[in-house]
N, C-alpha and C positions, 0 to 999 in steps of 0.2 A: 379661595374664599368661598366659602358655603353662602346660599342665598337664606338667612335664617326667618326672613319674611315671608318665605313663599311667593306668591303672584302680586302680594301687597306693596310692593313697590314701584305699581307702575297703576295709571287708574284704569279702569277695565273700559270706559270709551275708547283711549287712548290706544291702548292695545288693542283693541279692535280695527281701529282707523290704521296703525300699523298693517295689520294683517291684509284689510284691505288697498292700501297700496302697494302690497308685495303680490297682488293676485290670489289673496288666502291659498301659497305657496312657500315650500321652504324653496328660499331662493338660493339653495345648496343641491338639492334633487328634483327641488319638482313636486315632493309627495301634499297630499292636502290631508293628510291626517293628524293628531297628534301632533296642533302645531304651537311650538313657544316661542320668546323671545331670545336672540343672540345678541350679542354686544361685538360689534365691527373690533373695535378695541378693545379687551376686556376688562372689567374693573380694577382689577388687581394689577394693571398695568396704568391705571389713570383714566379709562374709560368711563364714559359718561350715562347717566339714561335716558340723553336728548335720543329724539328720534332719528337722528342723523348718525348716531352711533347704532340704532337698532337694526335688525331685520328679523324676520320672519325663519324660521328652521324650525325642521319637526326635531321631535325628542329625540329619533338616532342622531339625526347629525350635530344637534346642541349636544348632547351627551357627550357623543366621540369627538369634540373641536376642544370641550373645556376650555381650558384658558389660553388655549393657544393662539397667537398670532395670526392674523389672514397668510401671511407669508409659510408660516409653517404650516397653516392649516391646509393650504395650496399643495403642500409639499406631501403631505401625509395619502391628499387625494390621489396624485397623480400615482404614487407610489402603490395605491390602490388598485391603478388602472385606470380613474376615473380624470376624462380631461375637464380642465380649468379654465383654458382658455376663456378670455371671454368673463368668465365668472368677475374679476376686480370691476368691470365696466357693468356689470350689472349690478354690481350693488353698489358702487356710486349711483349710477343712477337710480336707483330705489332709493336710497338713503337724500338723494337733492328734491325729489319730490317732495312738495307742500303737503302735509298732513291734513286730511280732512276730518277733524274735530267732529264736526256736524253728524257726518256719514256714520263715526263710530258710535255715536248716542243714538242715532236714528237704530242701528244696529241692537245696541246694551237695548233698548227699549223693546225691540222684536224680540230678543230673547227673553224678556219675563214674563 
């Protein structure tokens, strides 16, 4: 499923506030650049755009996960070389943290 909205379907506090409880990090590598939204569950699979389905990933690794599954997505890394471990408990826990609303307007607002 193509995203035909662009960034419009998420509000830009919000995604912000995302970003900062991931450590404005893809919580896949690490990288702080070129960072967007993944979906834990993907839409096309019944995923949600609660933030508990979100996380933070830069565009290689959104790019290369597409619609895949954590499980396949896990599969694809390892087979990469890249260990996992560890990776499902980190983004539970990024994903159970409280969202701070506040922090990402205080943000959206520094940024204009």
């Amino acid at each position: 499923m193509s995203n035909k909205h662009g960034s419009k379907w998420i509000r830009p506090a919000k995604r912000l506030a995302i970003y900062a409880r991931d450590g404005f990090a893809c919580v896949f590598c690490g990288e702080e650049e070129r960072l967007t939204l993944d979906h834990v569950l993907p839409r096309e699979m019944g995923g949600t755009h609660k933030e508990t389905n979100l996380v933070t990933a830069c565009l290689s690794c959104n790019s290369a996960k597409r619609a895949l599954t954590m499980r396949a997505w896990f599969a694809m890394l390892r087979d990469r070389g890249i260990e996992t471990e560890g990776l499902a408990k980190k983004i539970k826990t990024h994903t159970a943290k409280p969202l701070n609303i506040a922090l990402g307007k205080k943000l959206l607002k520094a940024r204009k």
